[in-house]
DRENMIVO-34888 format. One line per field, with one value per residue (C-alpha): residue number from 1; y, z, x; residue in three letters. Coordinates in steps of 0.001 Angstrom, whole numbers. Each point is the difference from the previous one (the first is absolute). Example, Ala and Ser with C-alpha at 12.3 -4.5 7.8 and 13.67 -1.06 7.14 Angstrom:
2
k	c(1|2)
north	c(-4500|3440)
up	c(7800|-660)
east	c(12300|1370)
r	c(ALA|SER)
***
This chain:
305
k	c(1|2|3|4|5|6|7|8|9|10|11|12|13|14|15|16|17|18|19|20|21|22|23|24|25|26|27|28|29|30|31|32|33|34|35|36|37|38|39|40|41|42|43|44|45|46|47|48|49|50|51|52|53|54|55|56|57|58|59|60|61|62|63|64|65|66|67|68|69|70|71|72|73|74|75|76|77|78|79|80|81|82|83|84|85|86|87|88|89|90|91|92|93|94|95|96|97|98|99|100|101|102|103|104|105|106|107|108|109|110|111|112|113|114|115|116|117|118|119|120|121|122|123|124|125|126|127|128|129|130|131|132|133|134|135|136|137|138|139|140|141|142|143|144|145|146|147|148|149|150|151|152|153|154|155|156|157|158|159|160|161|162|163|164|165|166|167|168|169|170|171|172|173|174|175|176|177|178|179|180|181|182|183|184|185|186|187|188|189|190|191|192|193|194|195|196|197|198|199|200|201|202|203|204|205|206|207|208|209|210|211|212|213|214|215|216|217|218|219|220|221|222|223|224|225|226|227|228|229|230|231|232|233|234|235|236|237|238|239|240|241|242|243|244|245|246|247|248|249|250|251|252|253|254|255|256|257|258|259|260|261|262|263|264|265|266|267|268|269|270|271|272|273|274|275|276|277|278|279|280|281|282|283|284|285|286|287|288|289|290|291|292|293|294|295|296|297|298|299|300|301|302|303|304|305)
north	c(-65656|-3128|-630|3045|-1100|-2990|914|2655|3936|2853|1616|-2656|200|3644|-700|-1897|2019|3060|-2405|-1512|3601|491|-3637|619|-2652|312|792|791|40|1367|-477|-3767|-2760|-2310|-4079|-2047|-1709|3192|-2291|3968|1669|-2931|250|3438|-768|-1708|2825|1582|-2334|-305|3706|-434|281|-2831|-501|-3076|875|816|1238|1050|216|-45|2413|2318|649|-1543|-1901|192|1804|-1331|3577|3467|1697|3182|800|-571|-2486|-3173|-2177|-2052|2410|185|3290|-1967|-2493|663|1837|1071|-3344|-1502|-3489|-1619|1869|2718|2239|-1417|117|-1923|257|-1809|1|-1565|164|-2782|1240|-601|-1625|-5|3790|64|2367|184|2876|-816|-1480|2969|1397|4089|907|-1994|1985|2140|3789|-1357|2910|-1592|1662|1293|1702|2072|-1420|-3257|-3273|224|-2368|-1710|-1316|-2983|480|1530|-2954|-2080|2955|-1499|3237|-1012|205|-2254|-1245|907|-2409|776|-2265|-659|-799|-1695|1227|-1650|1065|-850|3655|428|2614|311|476|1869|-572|1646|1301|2144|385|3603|2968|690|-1387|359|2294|3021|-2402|-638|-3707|-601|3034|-936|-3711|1351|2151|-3057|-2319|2169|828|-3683|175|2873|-1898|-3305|1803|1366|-3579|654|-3109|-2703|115|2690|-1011|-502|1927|1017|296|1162|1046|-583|403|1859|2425|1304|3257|3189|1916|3324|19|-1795|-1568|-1939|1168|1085|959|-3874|-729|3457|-1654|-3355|1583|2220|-2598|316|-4028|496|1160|1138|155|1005|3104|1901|-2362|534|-1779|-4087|-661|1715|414|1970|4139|1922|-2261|-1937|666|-1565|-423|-1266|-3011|-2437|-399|-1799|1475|-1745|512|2575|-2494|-1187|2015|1180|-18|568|125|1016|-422|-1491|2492|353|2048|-1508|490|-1263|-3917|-1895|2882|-1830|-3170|2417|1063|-3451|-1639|2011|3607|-478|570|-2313|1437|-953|177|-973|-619|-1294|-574)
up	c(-23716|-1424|1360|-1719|-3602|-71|961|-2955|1184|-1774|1426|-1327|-3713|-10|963|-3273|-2072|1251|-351|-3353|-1352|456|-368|1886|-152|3621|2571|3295|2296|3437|2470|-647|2800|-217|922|387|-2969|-1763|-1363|160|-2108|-2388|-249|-720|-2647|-1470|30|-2006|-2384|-812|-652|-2603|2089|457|3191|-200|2947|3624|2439|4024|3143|3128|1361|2998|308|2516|1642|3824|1905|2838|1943|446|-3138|-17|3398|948|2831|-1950|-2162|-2302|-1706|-3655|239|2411|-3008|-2239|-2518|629|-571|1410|-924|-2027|-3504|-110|-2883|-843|-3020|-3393|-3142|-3271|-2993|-3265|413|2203|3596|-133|3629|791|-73|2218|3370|2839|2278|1724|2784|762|3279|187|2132|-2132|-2798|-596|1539|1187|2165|2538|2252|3176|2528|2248|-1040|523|-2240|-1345|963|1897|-816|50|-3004|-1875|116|-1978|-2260|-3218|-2702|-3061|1457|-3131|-1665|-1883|-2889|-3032|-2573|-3141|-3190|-3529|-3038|-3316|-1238|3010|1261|3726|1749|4111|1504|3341|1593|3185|1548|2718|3305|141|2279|1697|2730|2585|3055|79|363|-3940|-236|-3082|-1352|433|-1025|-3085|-976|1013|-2143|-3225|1069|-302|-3110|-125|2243|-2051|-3120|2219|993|3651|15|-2136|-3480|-2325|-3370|-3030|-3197|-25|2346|1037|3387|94|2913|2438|2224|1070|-136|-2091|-883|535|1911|2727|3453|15|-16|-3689|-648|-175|-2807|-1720|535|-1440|-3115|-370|90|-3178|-257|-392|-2538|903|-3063|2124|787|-729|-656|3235|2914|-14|2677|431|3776|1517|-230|1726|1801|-563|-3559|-3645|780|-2009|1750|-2387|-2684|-2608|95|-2519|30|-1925|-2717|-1176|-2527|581|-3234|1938|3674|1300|3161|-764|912|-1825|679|1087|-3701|-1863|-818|3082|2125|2105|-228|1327|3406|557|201|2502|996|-1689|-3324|-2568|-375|-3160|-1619|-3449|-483|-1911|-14)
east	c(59153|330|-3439|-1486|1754|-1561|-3479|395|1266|-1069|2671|2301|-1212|359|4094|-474|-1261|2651|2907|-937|-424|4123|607|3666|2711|705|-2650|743|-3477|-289|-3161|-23|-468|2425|-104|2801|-273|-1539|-2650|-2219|2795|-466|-4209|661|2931|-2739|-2559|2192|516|-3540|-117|3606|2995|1777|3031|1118|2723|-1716|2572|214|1984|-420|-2325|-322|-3338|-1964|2952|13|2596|-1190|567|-1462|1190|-2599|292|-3541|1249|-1521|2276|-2501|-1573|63|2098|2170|517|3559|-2140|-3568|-2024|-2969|1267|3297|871|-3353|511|3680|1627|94|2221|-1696|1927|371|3830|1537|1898|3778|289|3193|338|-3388|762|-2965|717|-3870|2008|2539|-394|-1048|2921|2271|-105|2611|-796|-3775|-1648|-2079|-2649|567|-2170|2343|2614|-1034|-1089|-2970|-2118|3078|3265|-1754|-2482|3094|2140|-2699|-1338|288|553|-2509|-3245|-1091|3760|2717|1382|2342|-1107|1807|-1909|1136|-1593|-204|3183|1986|-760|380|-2095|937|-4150|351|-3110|-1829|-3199|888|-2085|-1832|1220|-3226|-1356|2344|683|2478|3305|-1004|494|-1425|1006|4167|-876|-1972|3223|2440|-1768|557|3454|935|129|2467|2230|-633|1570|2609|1509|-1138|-2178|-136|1310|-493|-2308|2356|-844|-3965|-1949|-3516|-1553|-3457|-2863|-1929|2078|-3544|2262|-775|3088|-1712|-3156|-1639|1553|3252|3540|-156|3704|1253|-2720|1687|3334|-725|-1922|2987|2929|1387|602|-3804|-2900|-2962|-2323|-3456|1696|-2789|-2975|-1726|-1475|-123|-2656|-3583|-401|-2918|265|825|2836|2337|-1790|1663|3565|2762|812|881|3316|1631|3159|2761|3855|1173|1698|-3339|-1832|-3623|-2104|-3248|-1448|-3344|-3083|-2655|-2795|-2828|-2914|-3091|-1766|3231|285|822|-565|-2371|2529|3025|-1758|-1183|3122|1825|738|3166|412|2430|3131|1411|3406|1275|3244|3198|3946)
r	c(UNK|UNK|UNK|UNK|UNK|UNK|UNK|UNK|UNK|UNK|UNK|UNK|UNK|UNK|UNK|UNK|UNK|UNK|UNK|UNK|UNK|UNK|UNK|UNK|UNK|UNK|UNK|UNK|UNK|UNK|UNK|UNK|UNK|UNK|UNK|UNK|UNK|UNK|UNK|UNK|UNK|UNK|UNK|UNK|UNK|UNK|UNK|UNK|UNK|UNK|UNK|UNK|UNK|UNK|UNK|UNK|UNK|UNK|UNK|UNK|UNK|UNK|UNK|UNK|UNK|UNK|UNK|UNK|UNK|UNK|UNK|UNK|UNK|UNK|UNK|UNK|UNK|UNK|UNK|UNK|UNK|UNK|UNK|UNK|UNK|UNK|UNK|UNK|UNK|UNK|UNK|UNK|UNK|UNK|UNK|UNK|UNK|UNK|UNK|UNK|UNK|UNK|UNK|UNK|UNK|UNK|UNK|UNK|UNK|UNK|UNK|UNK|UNK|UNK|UNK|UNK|UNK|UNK|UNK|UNK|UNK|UNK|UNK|UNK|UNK|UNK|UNK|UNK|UNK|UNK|UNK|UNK|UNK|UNK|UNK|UNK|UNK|UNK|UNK|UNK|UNK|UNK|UNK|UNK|UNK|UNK|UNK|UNK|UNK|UNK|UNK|UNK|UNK|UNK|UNK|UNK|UNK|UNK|UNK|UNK|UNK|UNK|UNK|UNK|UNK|UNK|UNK|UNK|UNK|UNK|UNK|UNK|UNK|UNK|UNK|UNK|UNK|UNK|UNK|UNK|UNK|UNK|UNK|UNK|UNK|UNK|UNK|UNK|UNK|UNK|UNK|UNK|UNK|UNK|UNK|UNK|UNK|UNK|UNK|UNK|UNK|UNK|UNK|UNK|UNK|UNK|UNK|UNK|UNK|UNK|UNK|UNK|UNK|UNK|UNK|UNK|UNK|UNK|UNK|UNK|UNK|UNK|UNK|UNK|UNK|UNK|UNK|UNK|UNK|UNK|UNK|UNK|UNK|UNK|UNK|UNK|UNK|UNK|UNK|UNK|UNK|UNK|UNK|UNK|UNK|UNK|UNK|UNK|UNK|UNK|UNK|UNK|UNK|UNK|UNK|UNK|UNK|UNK|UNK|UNK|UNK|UNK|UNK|UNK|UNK|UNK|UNK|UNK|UNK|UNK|UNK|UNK|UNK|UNK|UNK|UNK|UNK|UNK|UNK|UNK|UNK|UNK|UNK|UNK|UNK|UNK|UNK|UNK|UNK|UNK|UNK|UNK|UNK|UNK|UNK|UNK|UNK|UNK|UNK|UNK|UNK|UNK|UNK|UNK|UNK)
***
């Protein structure tokens, strides 16, 4: 990536030109390689400065993506595969995860849950095939849960406003056999957060909060165990102002199709003065822009205390 940004990306400008047309505070991106010392999140930082949005504050974790497990973890009977990584990766942080902001991070109330173990967390289904492990005990005892990570990020504003970020990009259901594993991990890795705000792991956020991401889970149509995406967007800690905006993410027809995969979904203290997905049609201004960038669409939120 980084590679790509310097050389000059069309595809690069065109996240530009889709960001700088919201301008948000906070930005959460998905899809993003990420280096150790994110000098790529920082070449694209400056990308979009040089289209008017400035982040002065470039923040990740630890990353799942591409780690080895160093065992068979699809079942295929090899164990260095990139499926046989902690999260689907052909090498070290592949489409990870970046927050930009012009807000700083509040680090001492920073929580990484990239690190928890699947079986660890509290009511985890696991795959089985006749009643036993799938893969093998083995592969479950390092199965990490976030196929990418998990953080809850605190953030300052200027007037000493604190906003708890929970942050995710969950692995997809598909592509598995009929023991489901990516299905259950897909529907574990959105429950966490339901069992974060519980005070089953970690420590609940404190005043407002907002879970943002990819759950790569529609609540209504396609594959994936749909009912815990229902639950989360019904949790009435919650708001979920997309309700009824549509899909987020332009896959091909007829399947999987545009989904709605992707949310911004504040705490139900904070107000919502607007929210929208960006989606414009091909004719419209940055139409063209929009389906360069990515499949998924910008999810936006506005909000105050």
């Amino acid at each position: 990536m980084l590679r790509d940004i310097l050389r000059g990306d069309p595809q690069v400008d065109a996240i530009a030109e889709v960001v700088a047309s919201v301008a948000p505070d906070v930005l959460f991106l998905q899809g993003v390689d990420i280096d150790y010392r994110l000098h790529g999140a920082r070449a694209l930082r400056d990308v979009l400065a040089q289209a008017g949005v400035t982040y002065p504050h470039v923040f990740a974790l630890s990353q799942n993506a591409g780690v080895p497990s160093g065992v068979d973890l699809d079942g295929d009977g090899r164990a260095h595969g990139p499926r046989d990584a902690q999260g689907f990766g052909r090498f070290r942080g592949e489409g990870g995860m970046v927050l930009l902001s012009r807000w700083p991070v509040a680090p001492d109330g920073v929580q990484d849950f990239s690190g928890v173990l699947w079986r660890d967390l509290p009511g985890a289904v696991l795959p089985e095939i006749n009643g036993a492990p799938f893969p093998s005990e083995t592969a479950q005892a390092v199965q990490l849960l976030s196929a990418h990570g998990a953080w809850v990020v605190p953030i300052v504003g200027p007037e000493g406003q604190r906003v708890t970020l929970m942050l995710f990009a969950a692995g997809p259901p598909v592509f598995d056999g009929p023991e489901d594993r990516n299905g259950l991990r897909n529907a574990d890795e959105i429950r966490l957060w339901q069992v974060v705000l519980d005070g089953g792991l970690g420590t609940p956020p404190d005043g407002a909060f907002v879970i943002m991401g990819n759950a790569n889970l529609d609540p209504e149509h396609g594959e994936g165990r749909r009912e815990v995406m229902q639950r989360l967007l019904s949790d009435p800690r919650l708001q979920d102002p997309h309700a009824d905006m549509g899909p987020t993410v332009d896959w091909p027809e007829p399947e999987p199709g545009d989904l709605r995969v992707d949310y911004v979904l504040p705490s139900s203290d904070l107000k919502v003065r607007d929210a929208g997905v960006v989606w414009p049609s091909a004719e419209e201004t940055l139409g063209k822009e929009v389906a360069t960038a990515s499949r998924h669409r910008m999810v936006w939120v506005d909000l105050a205390f």
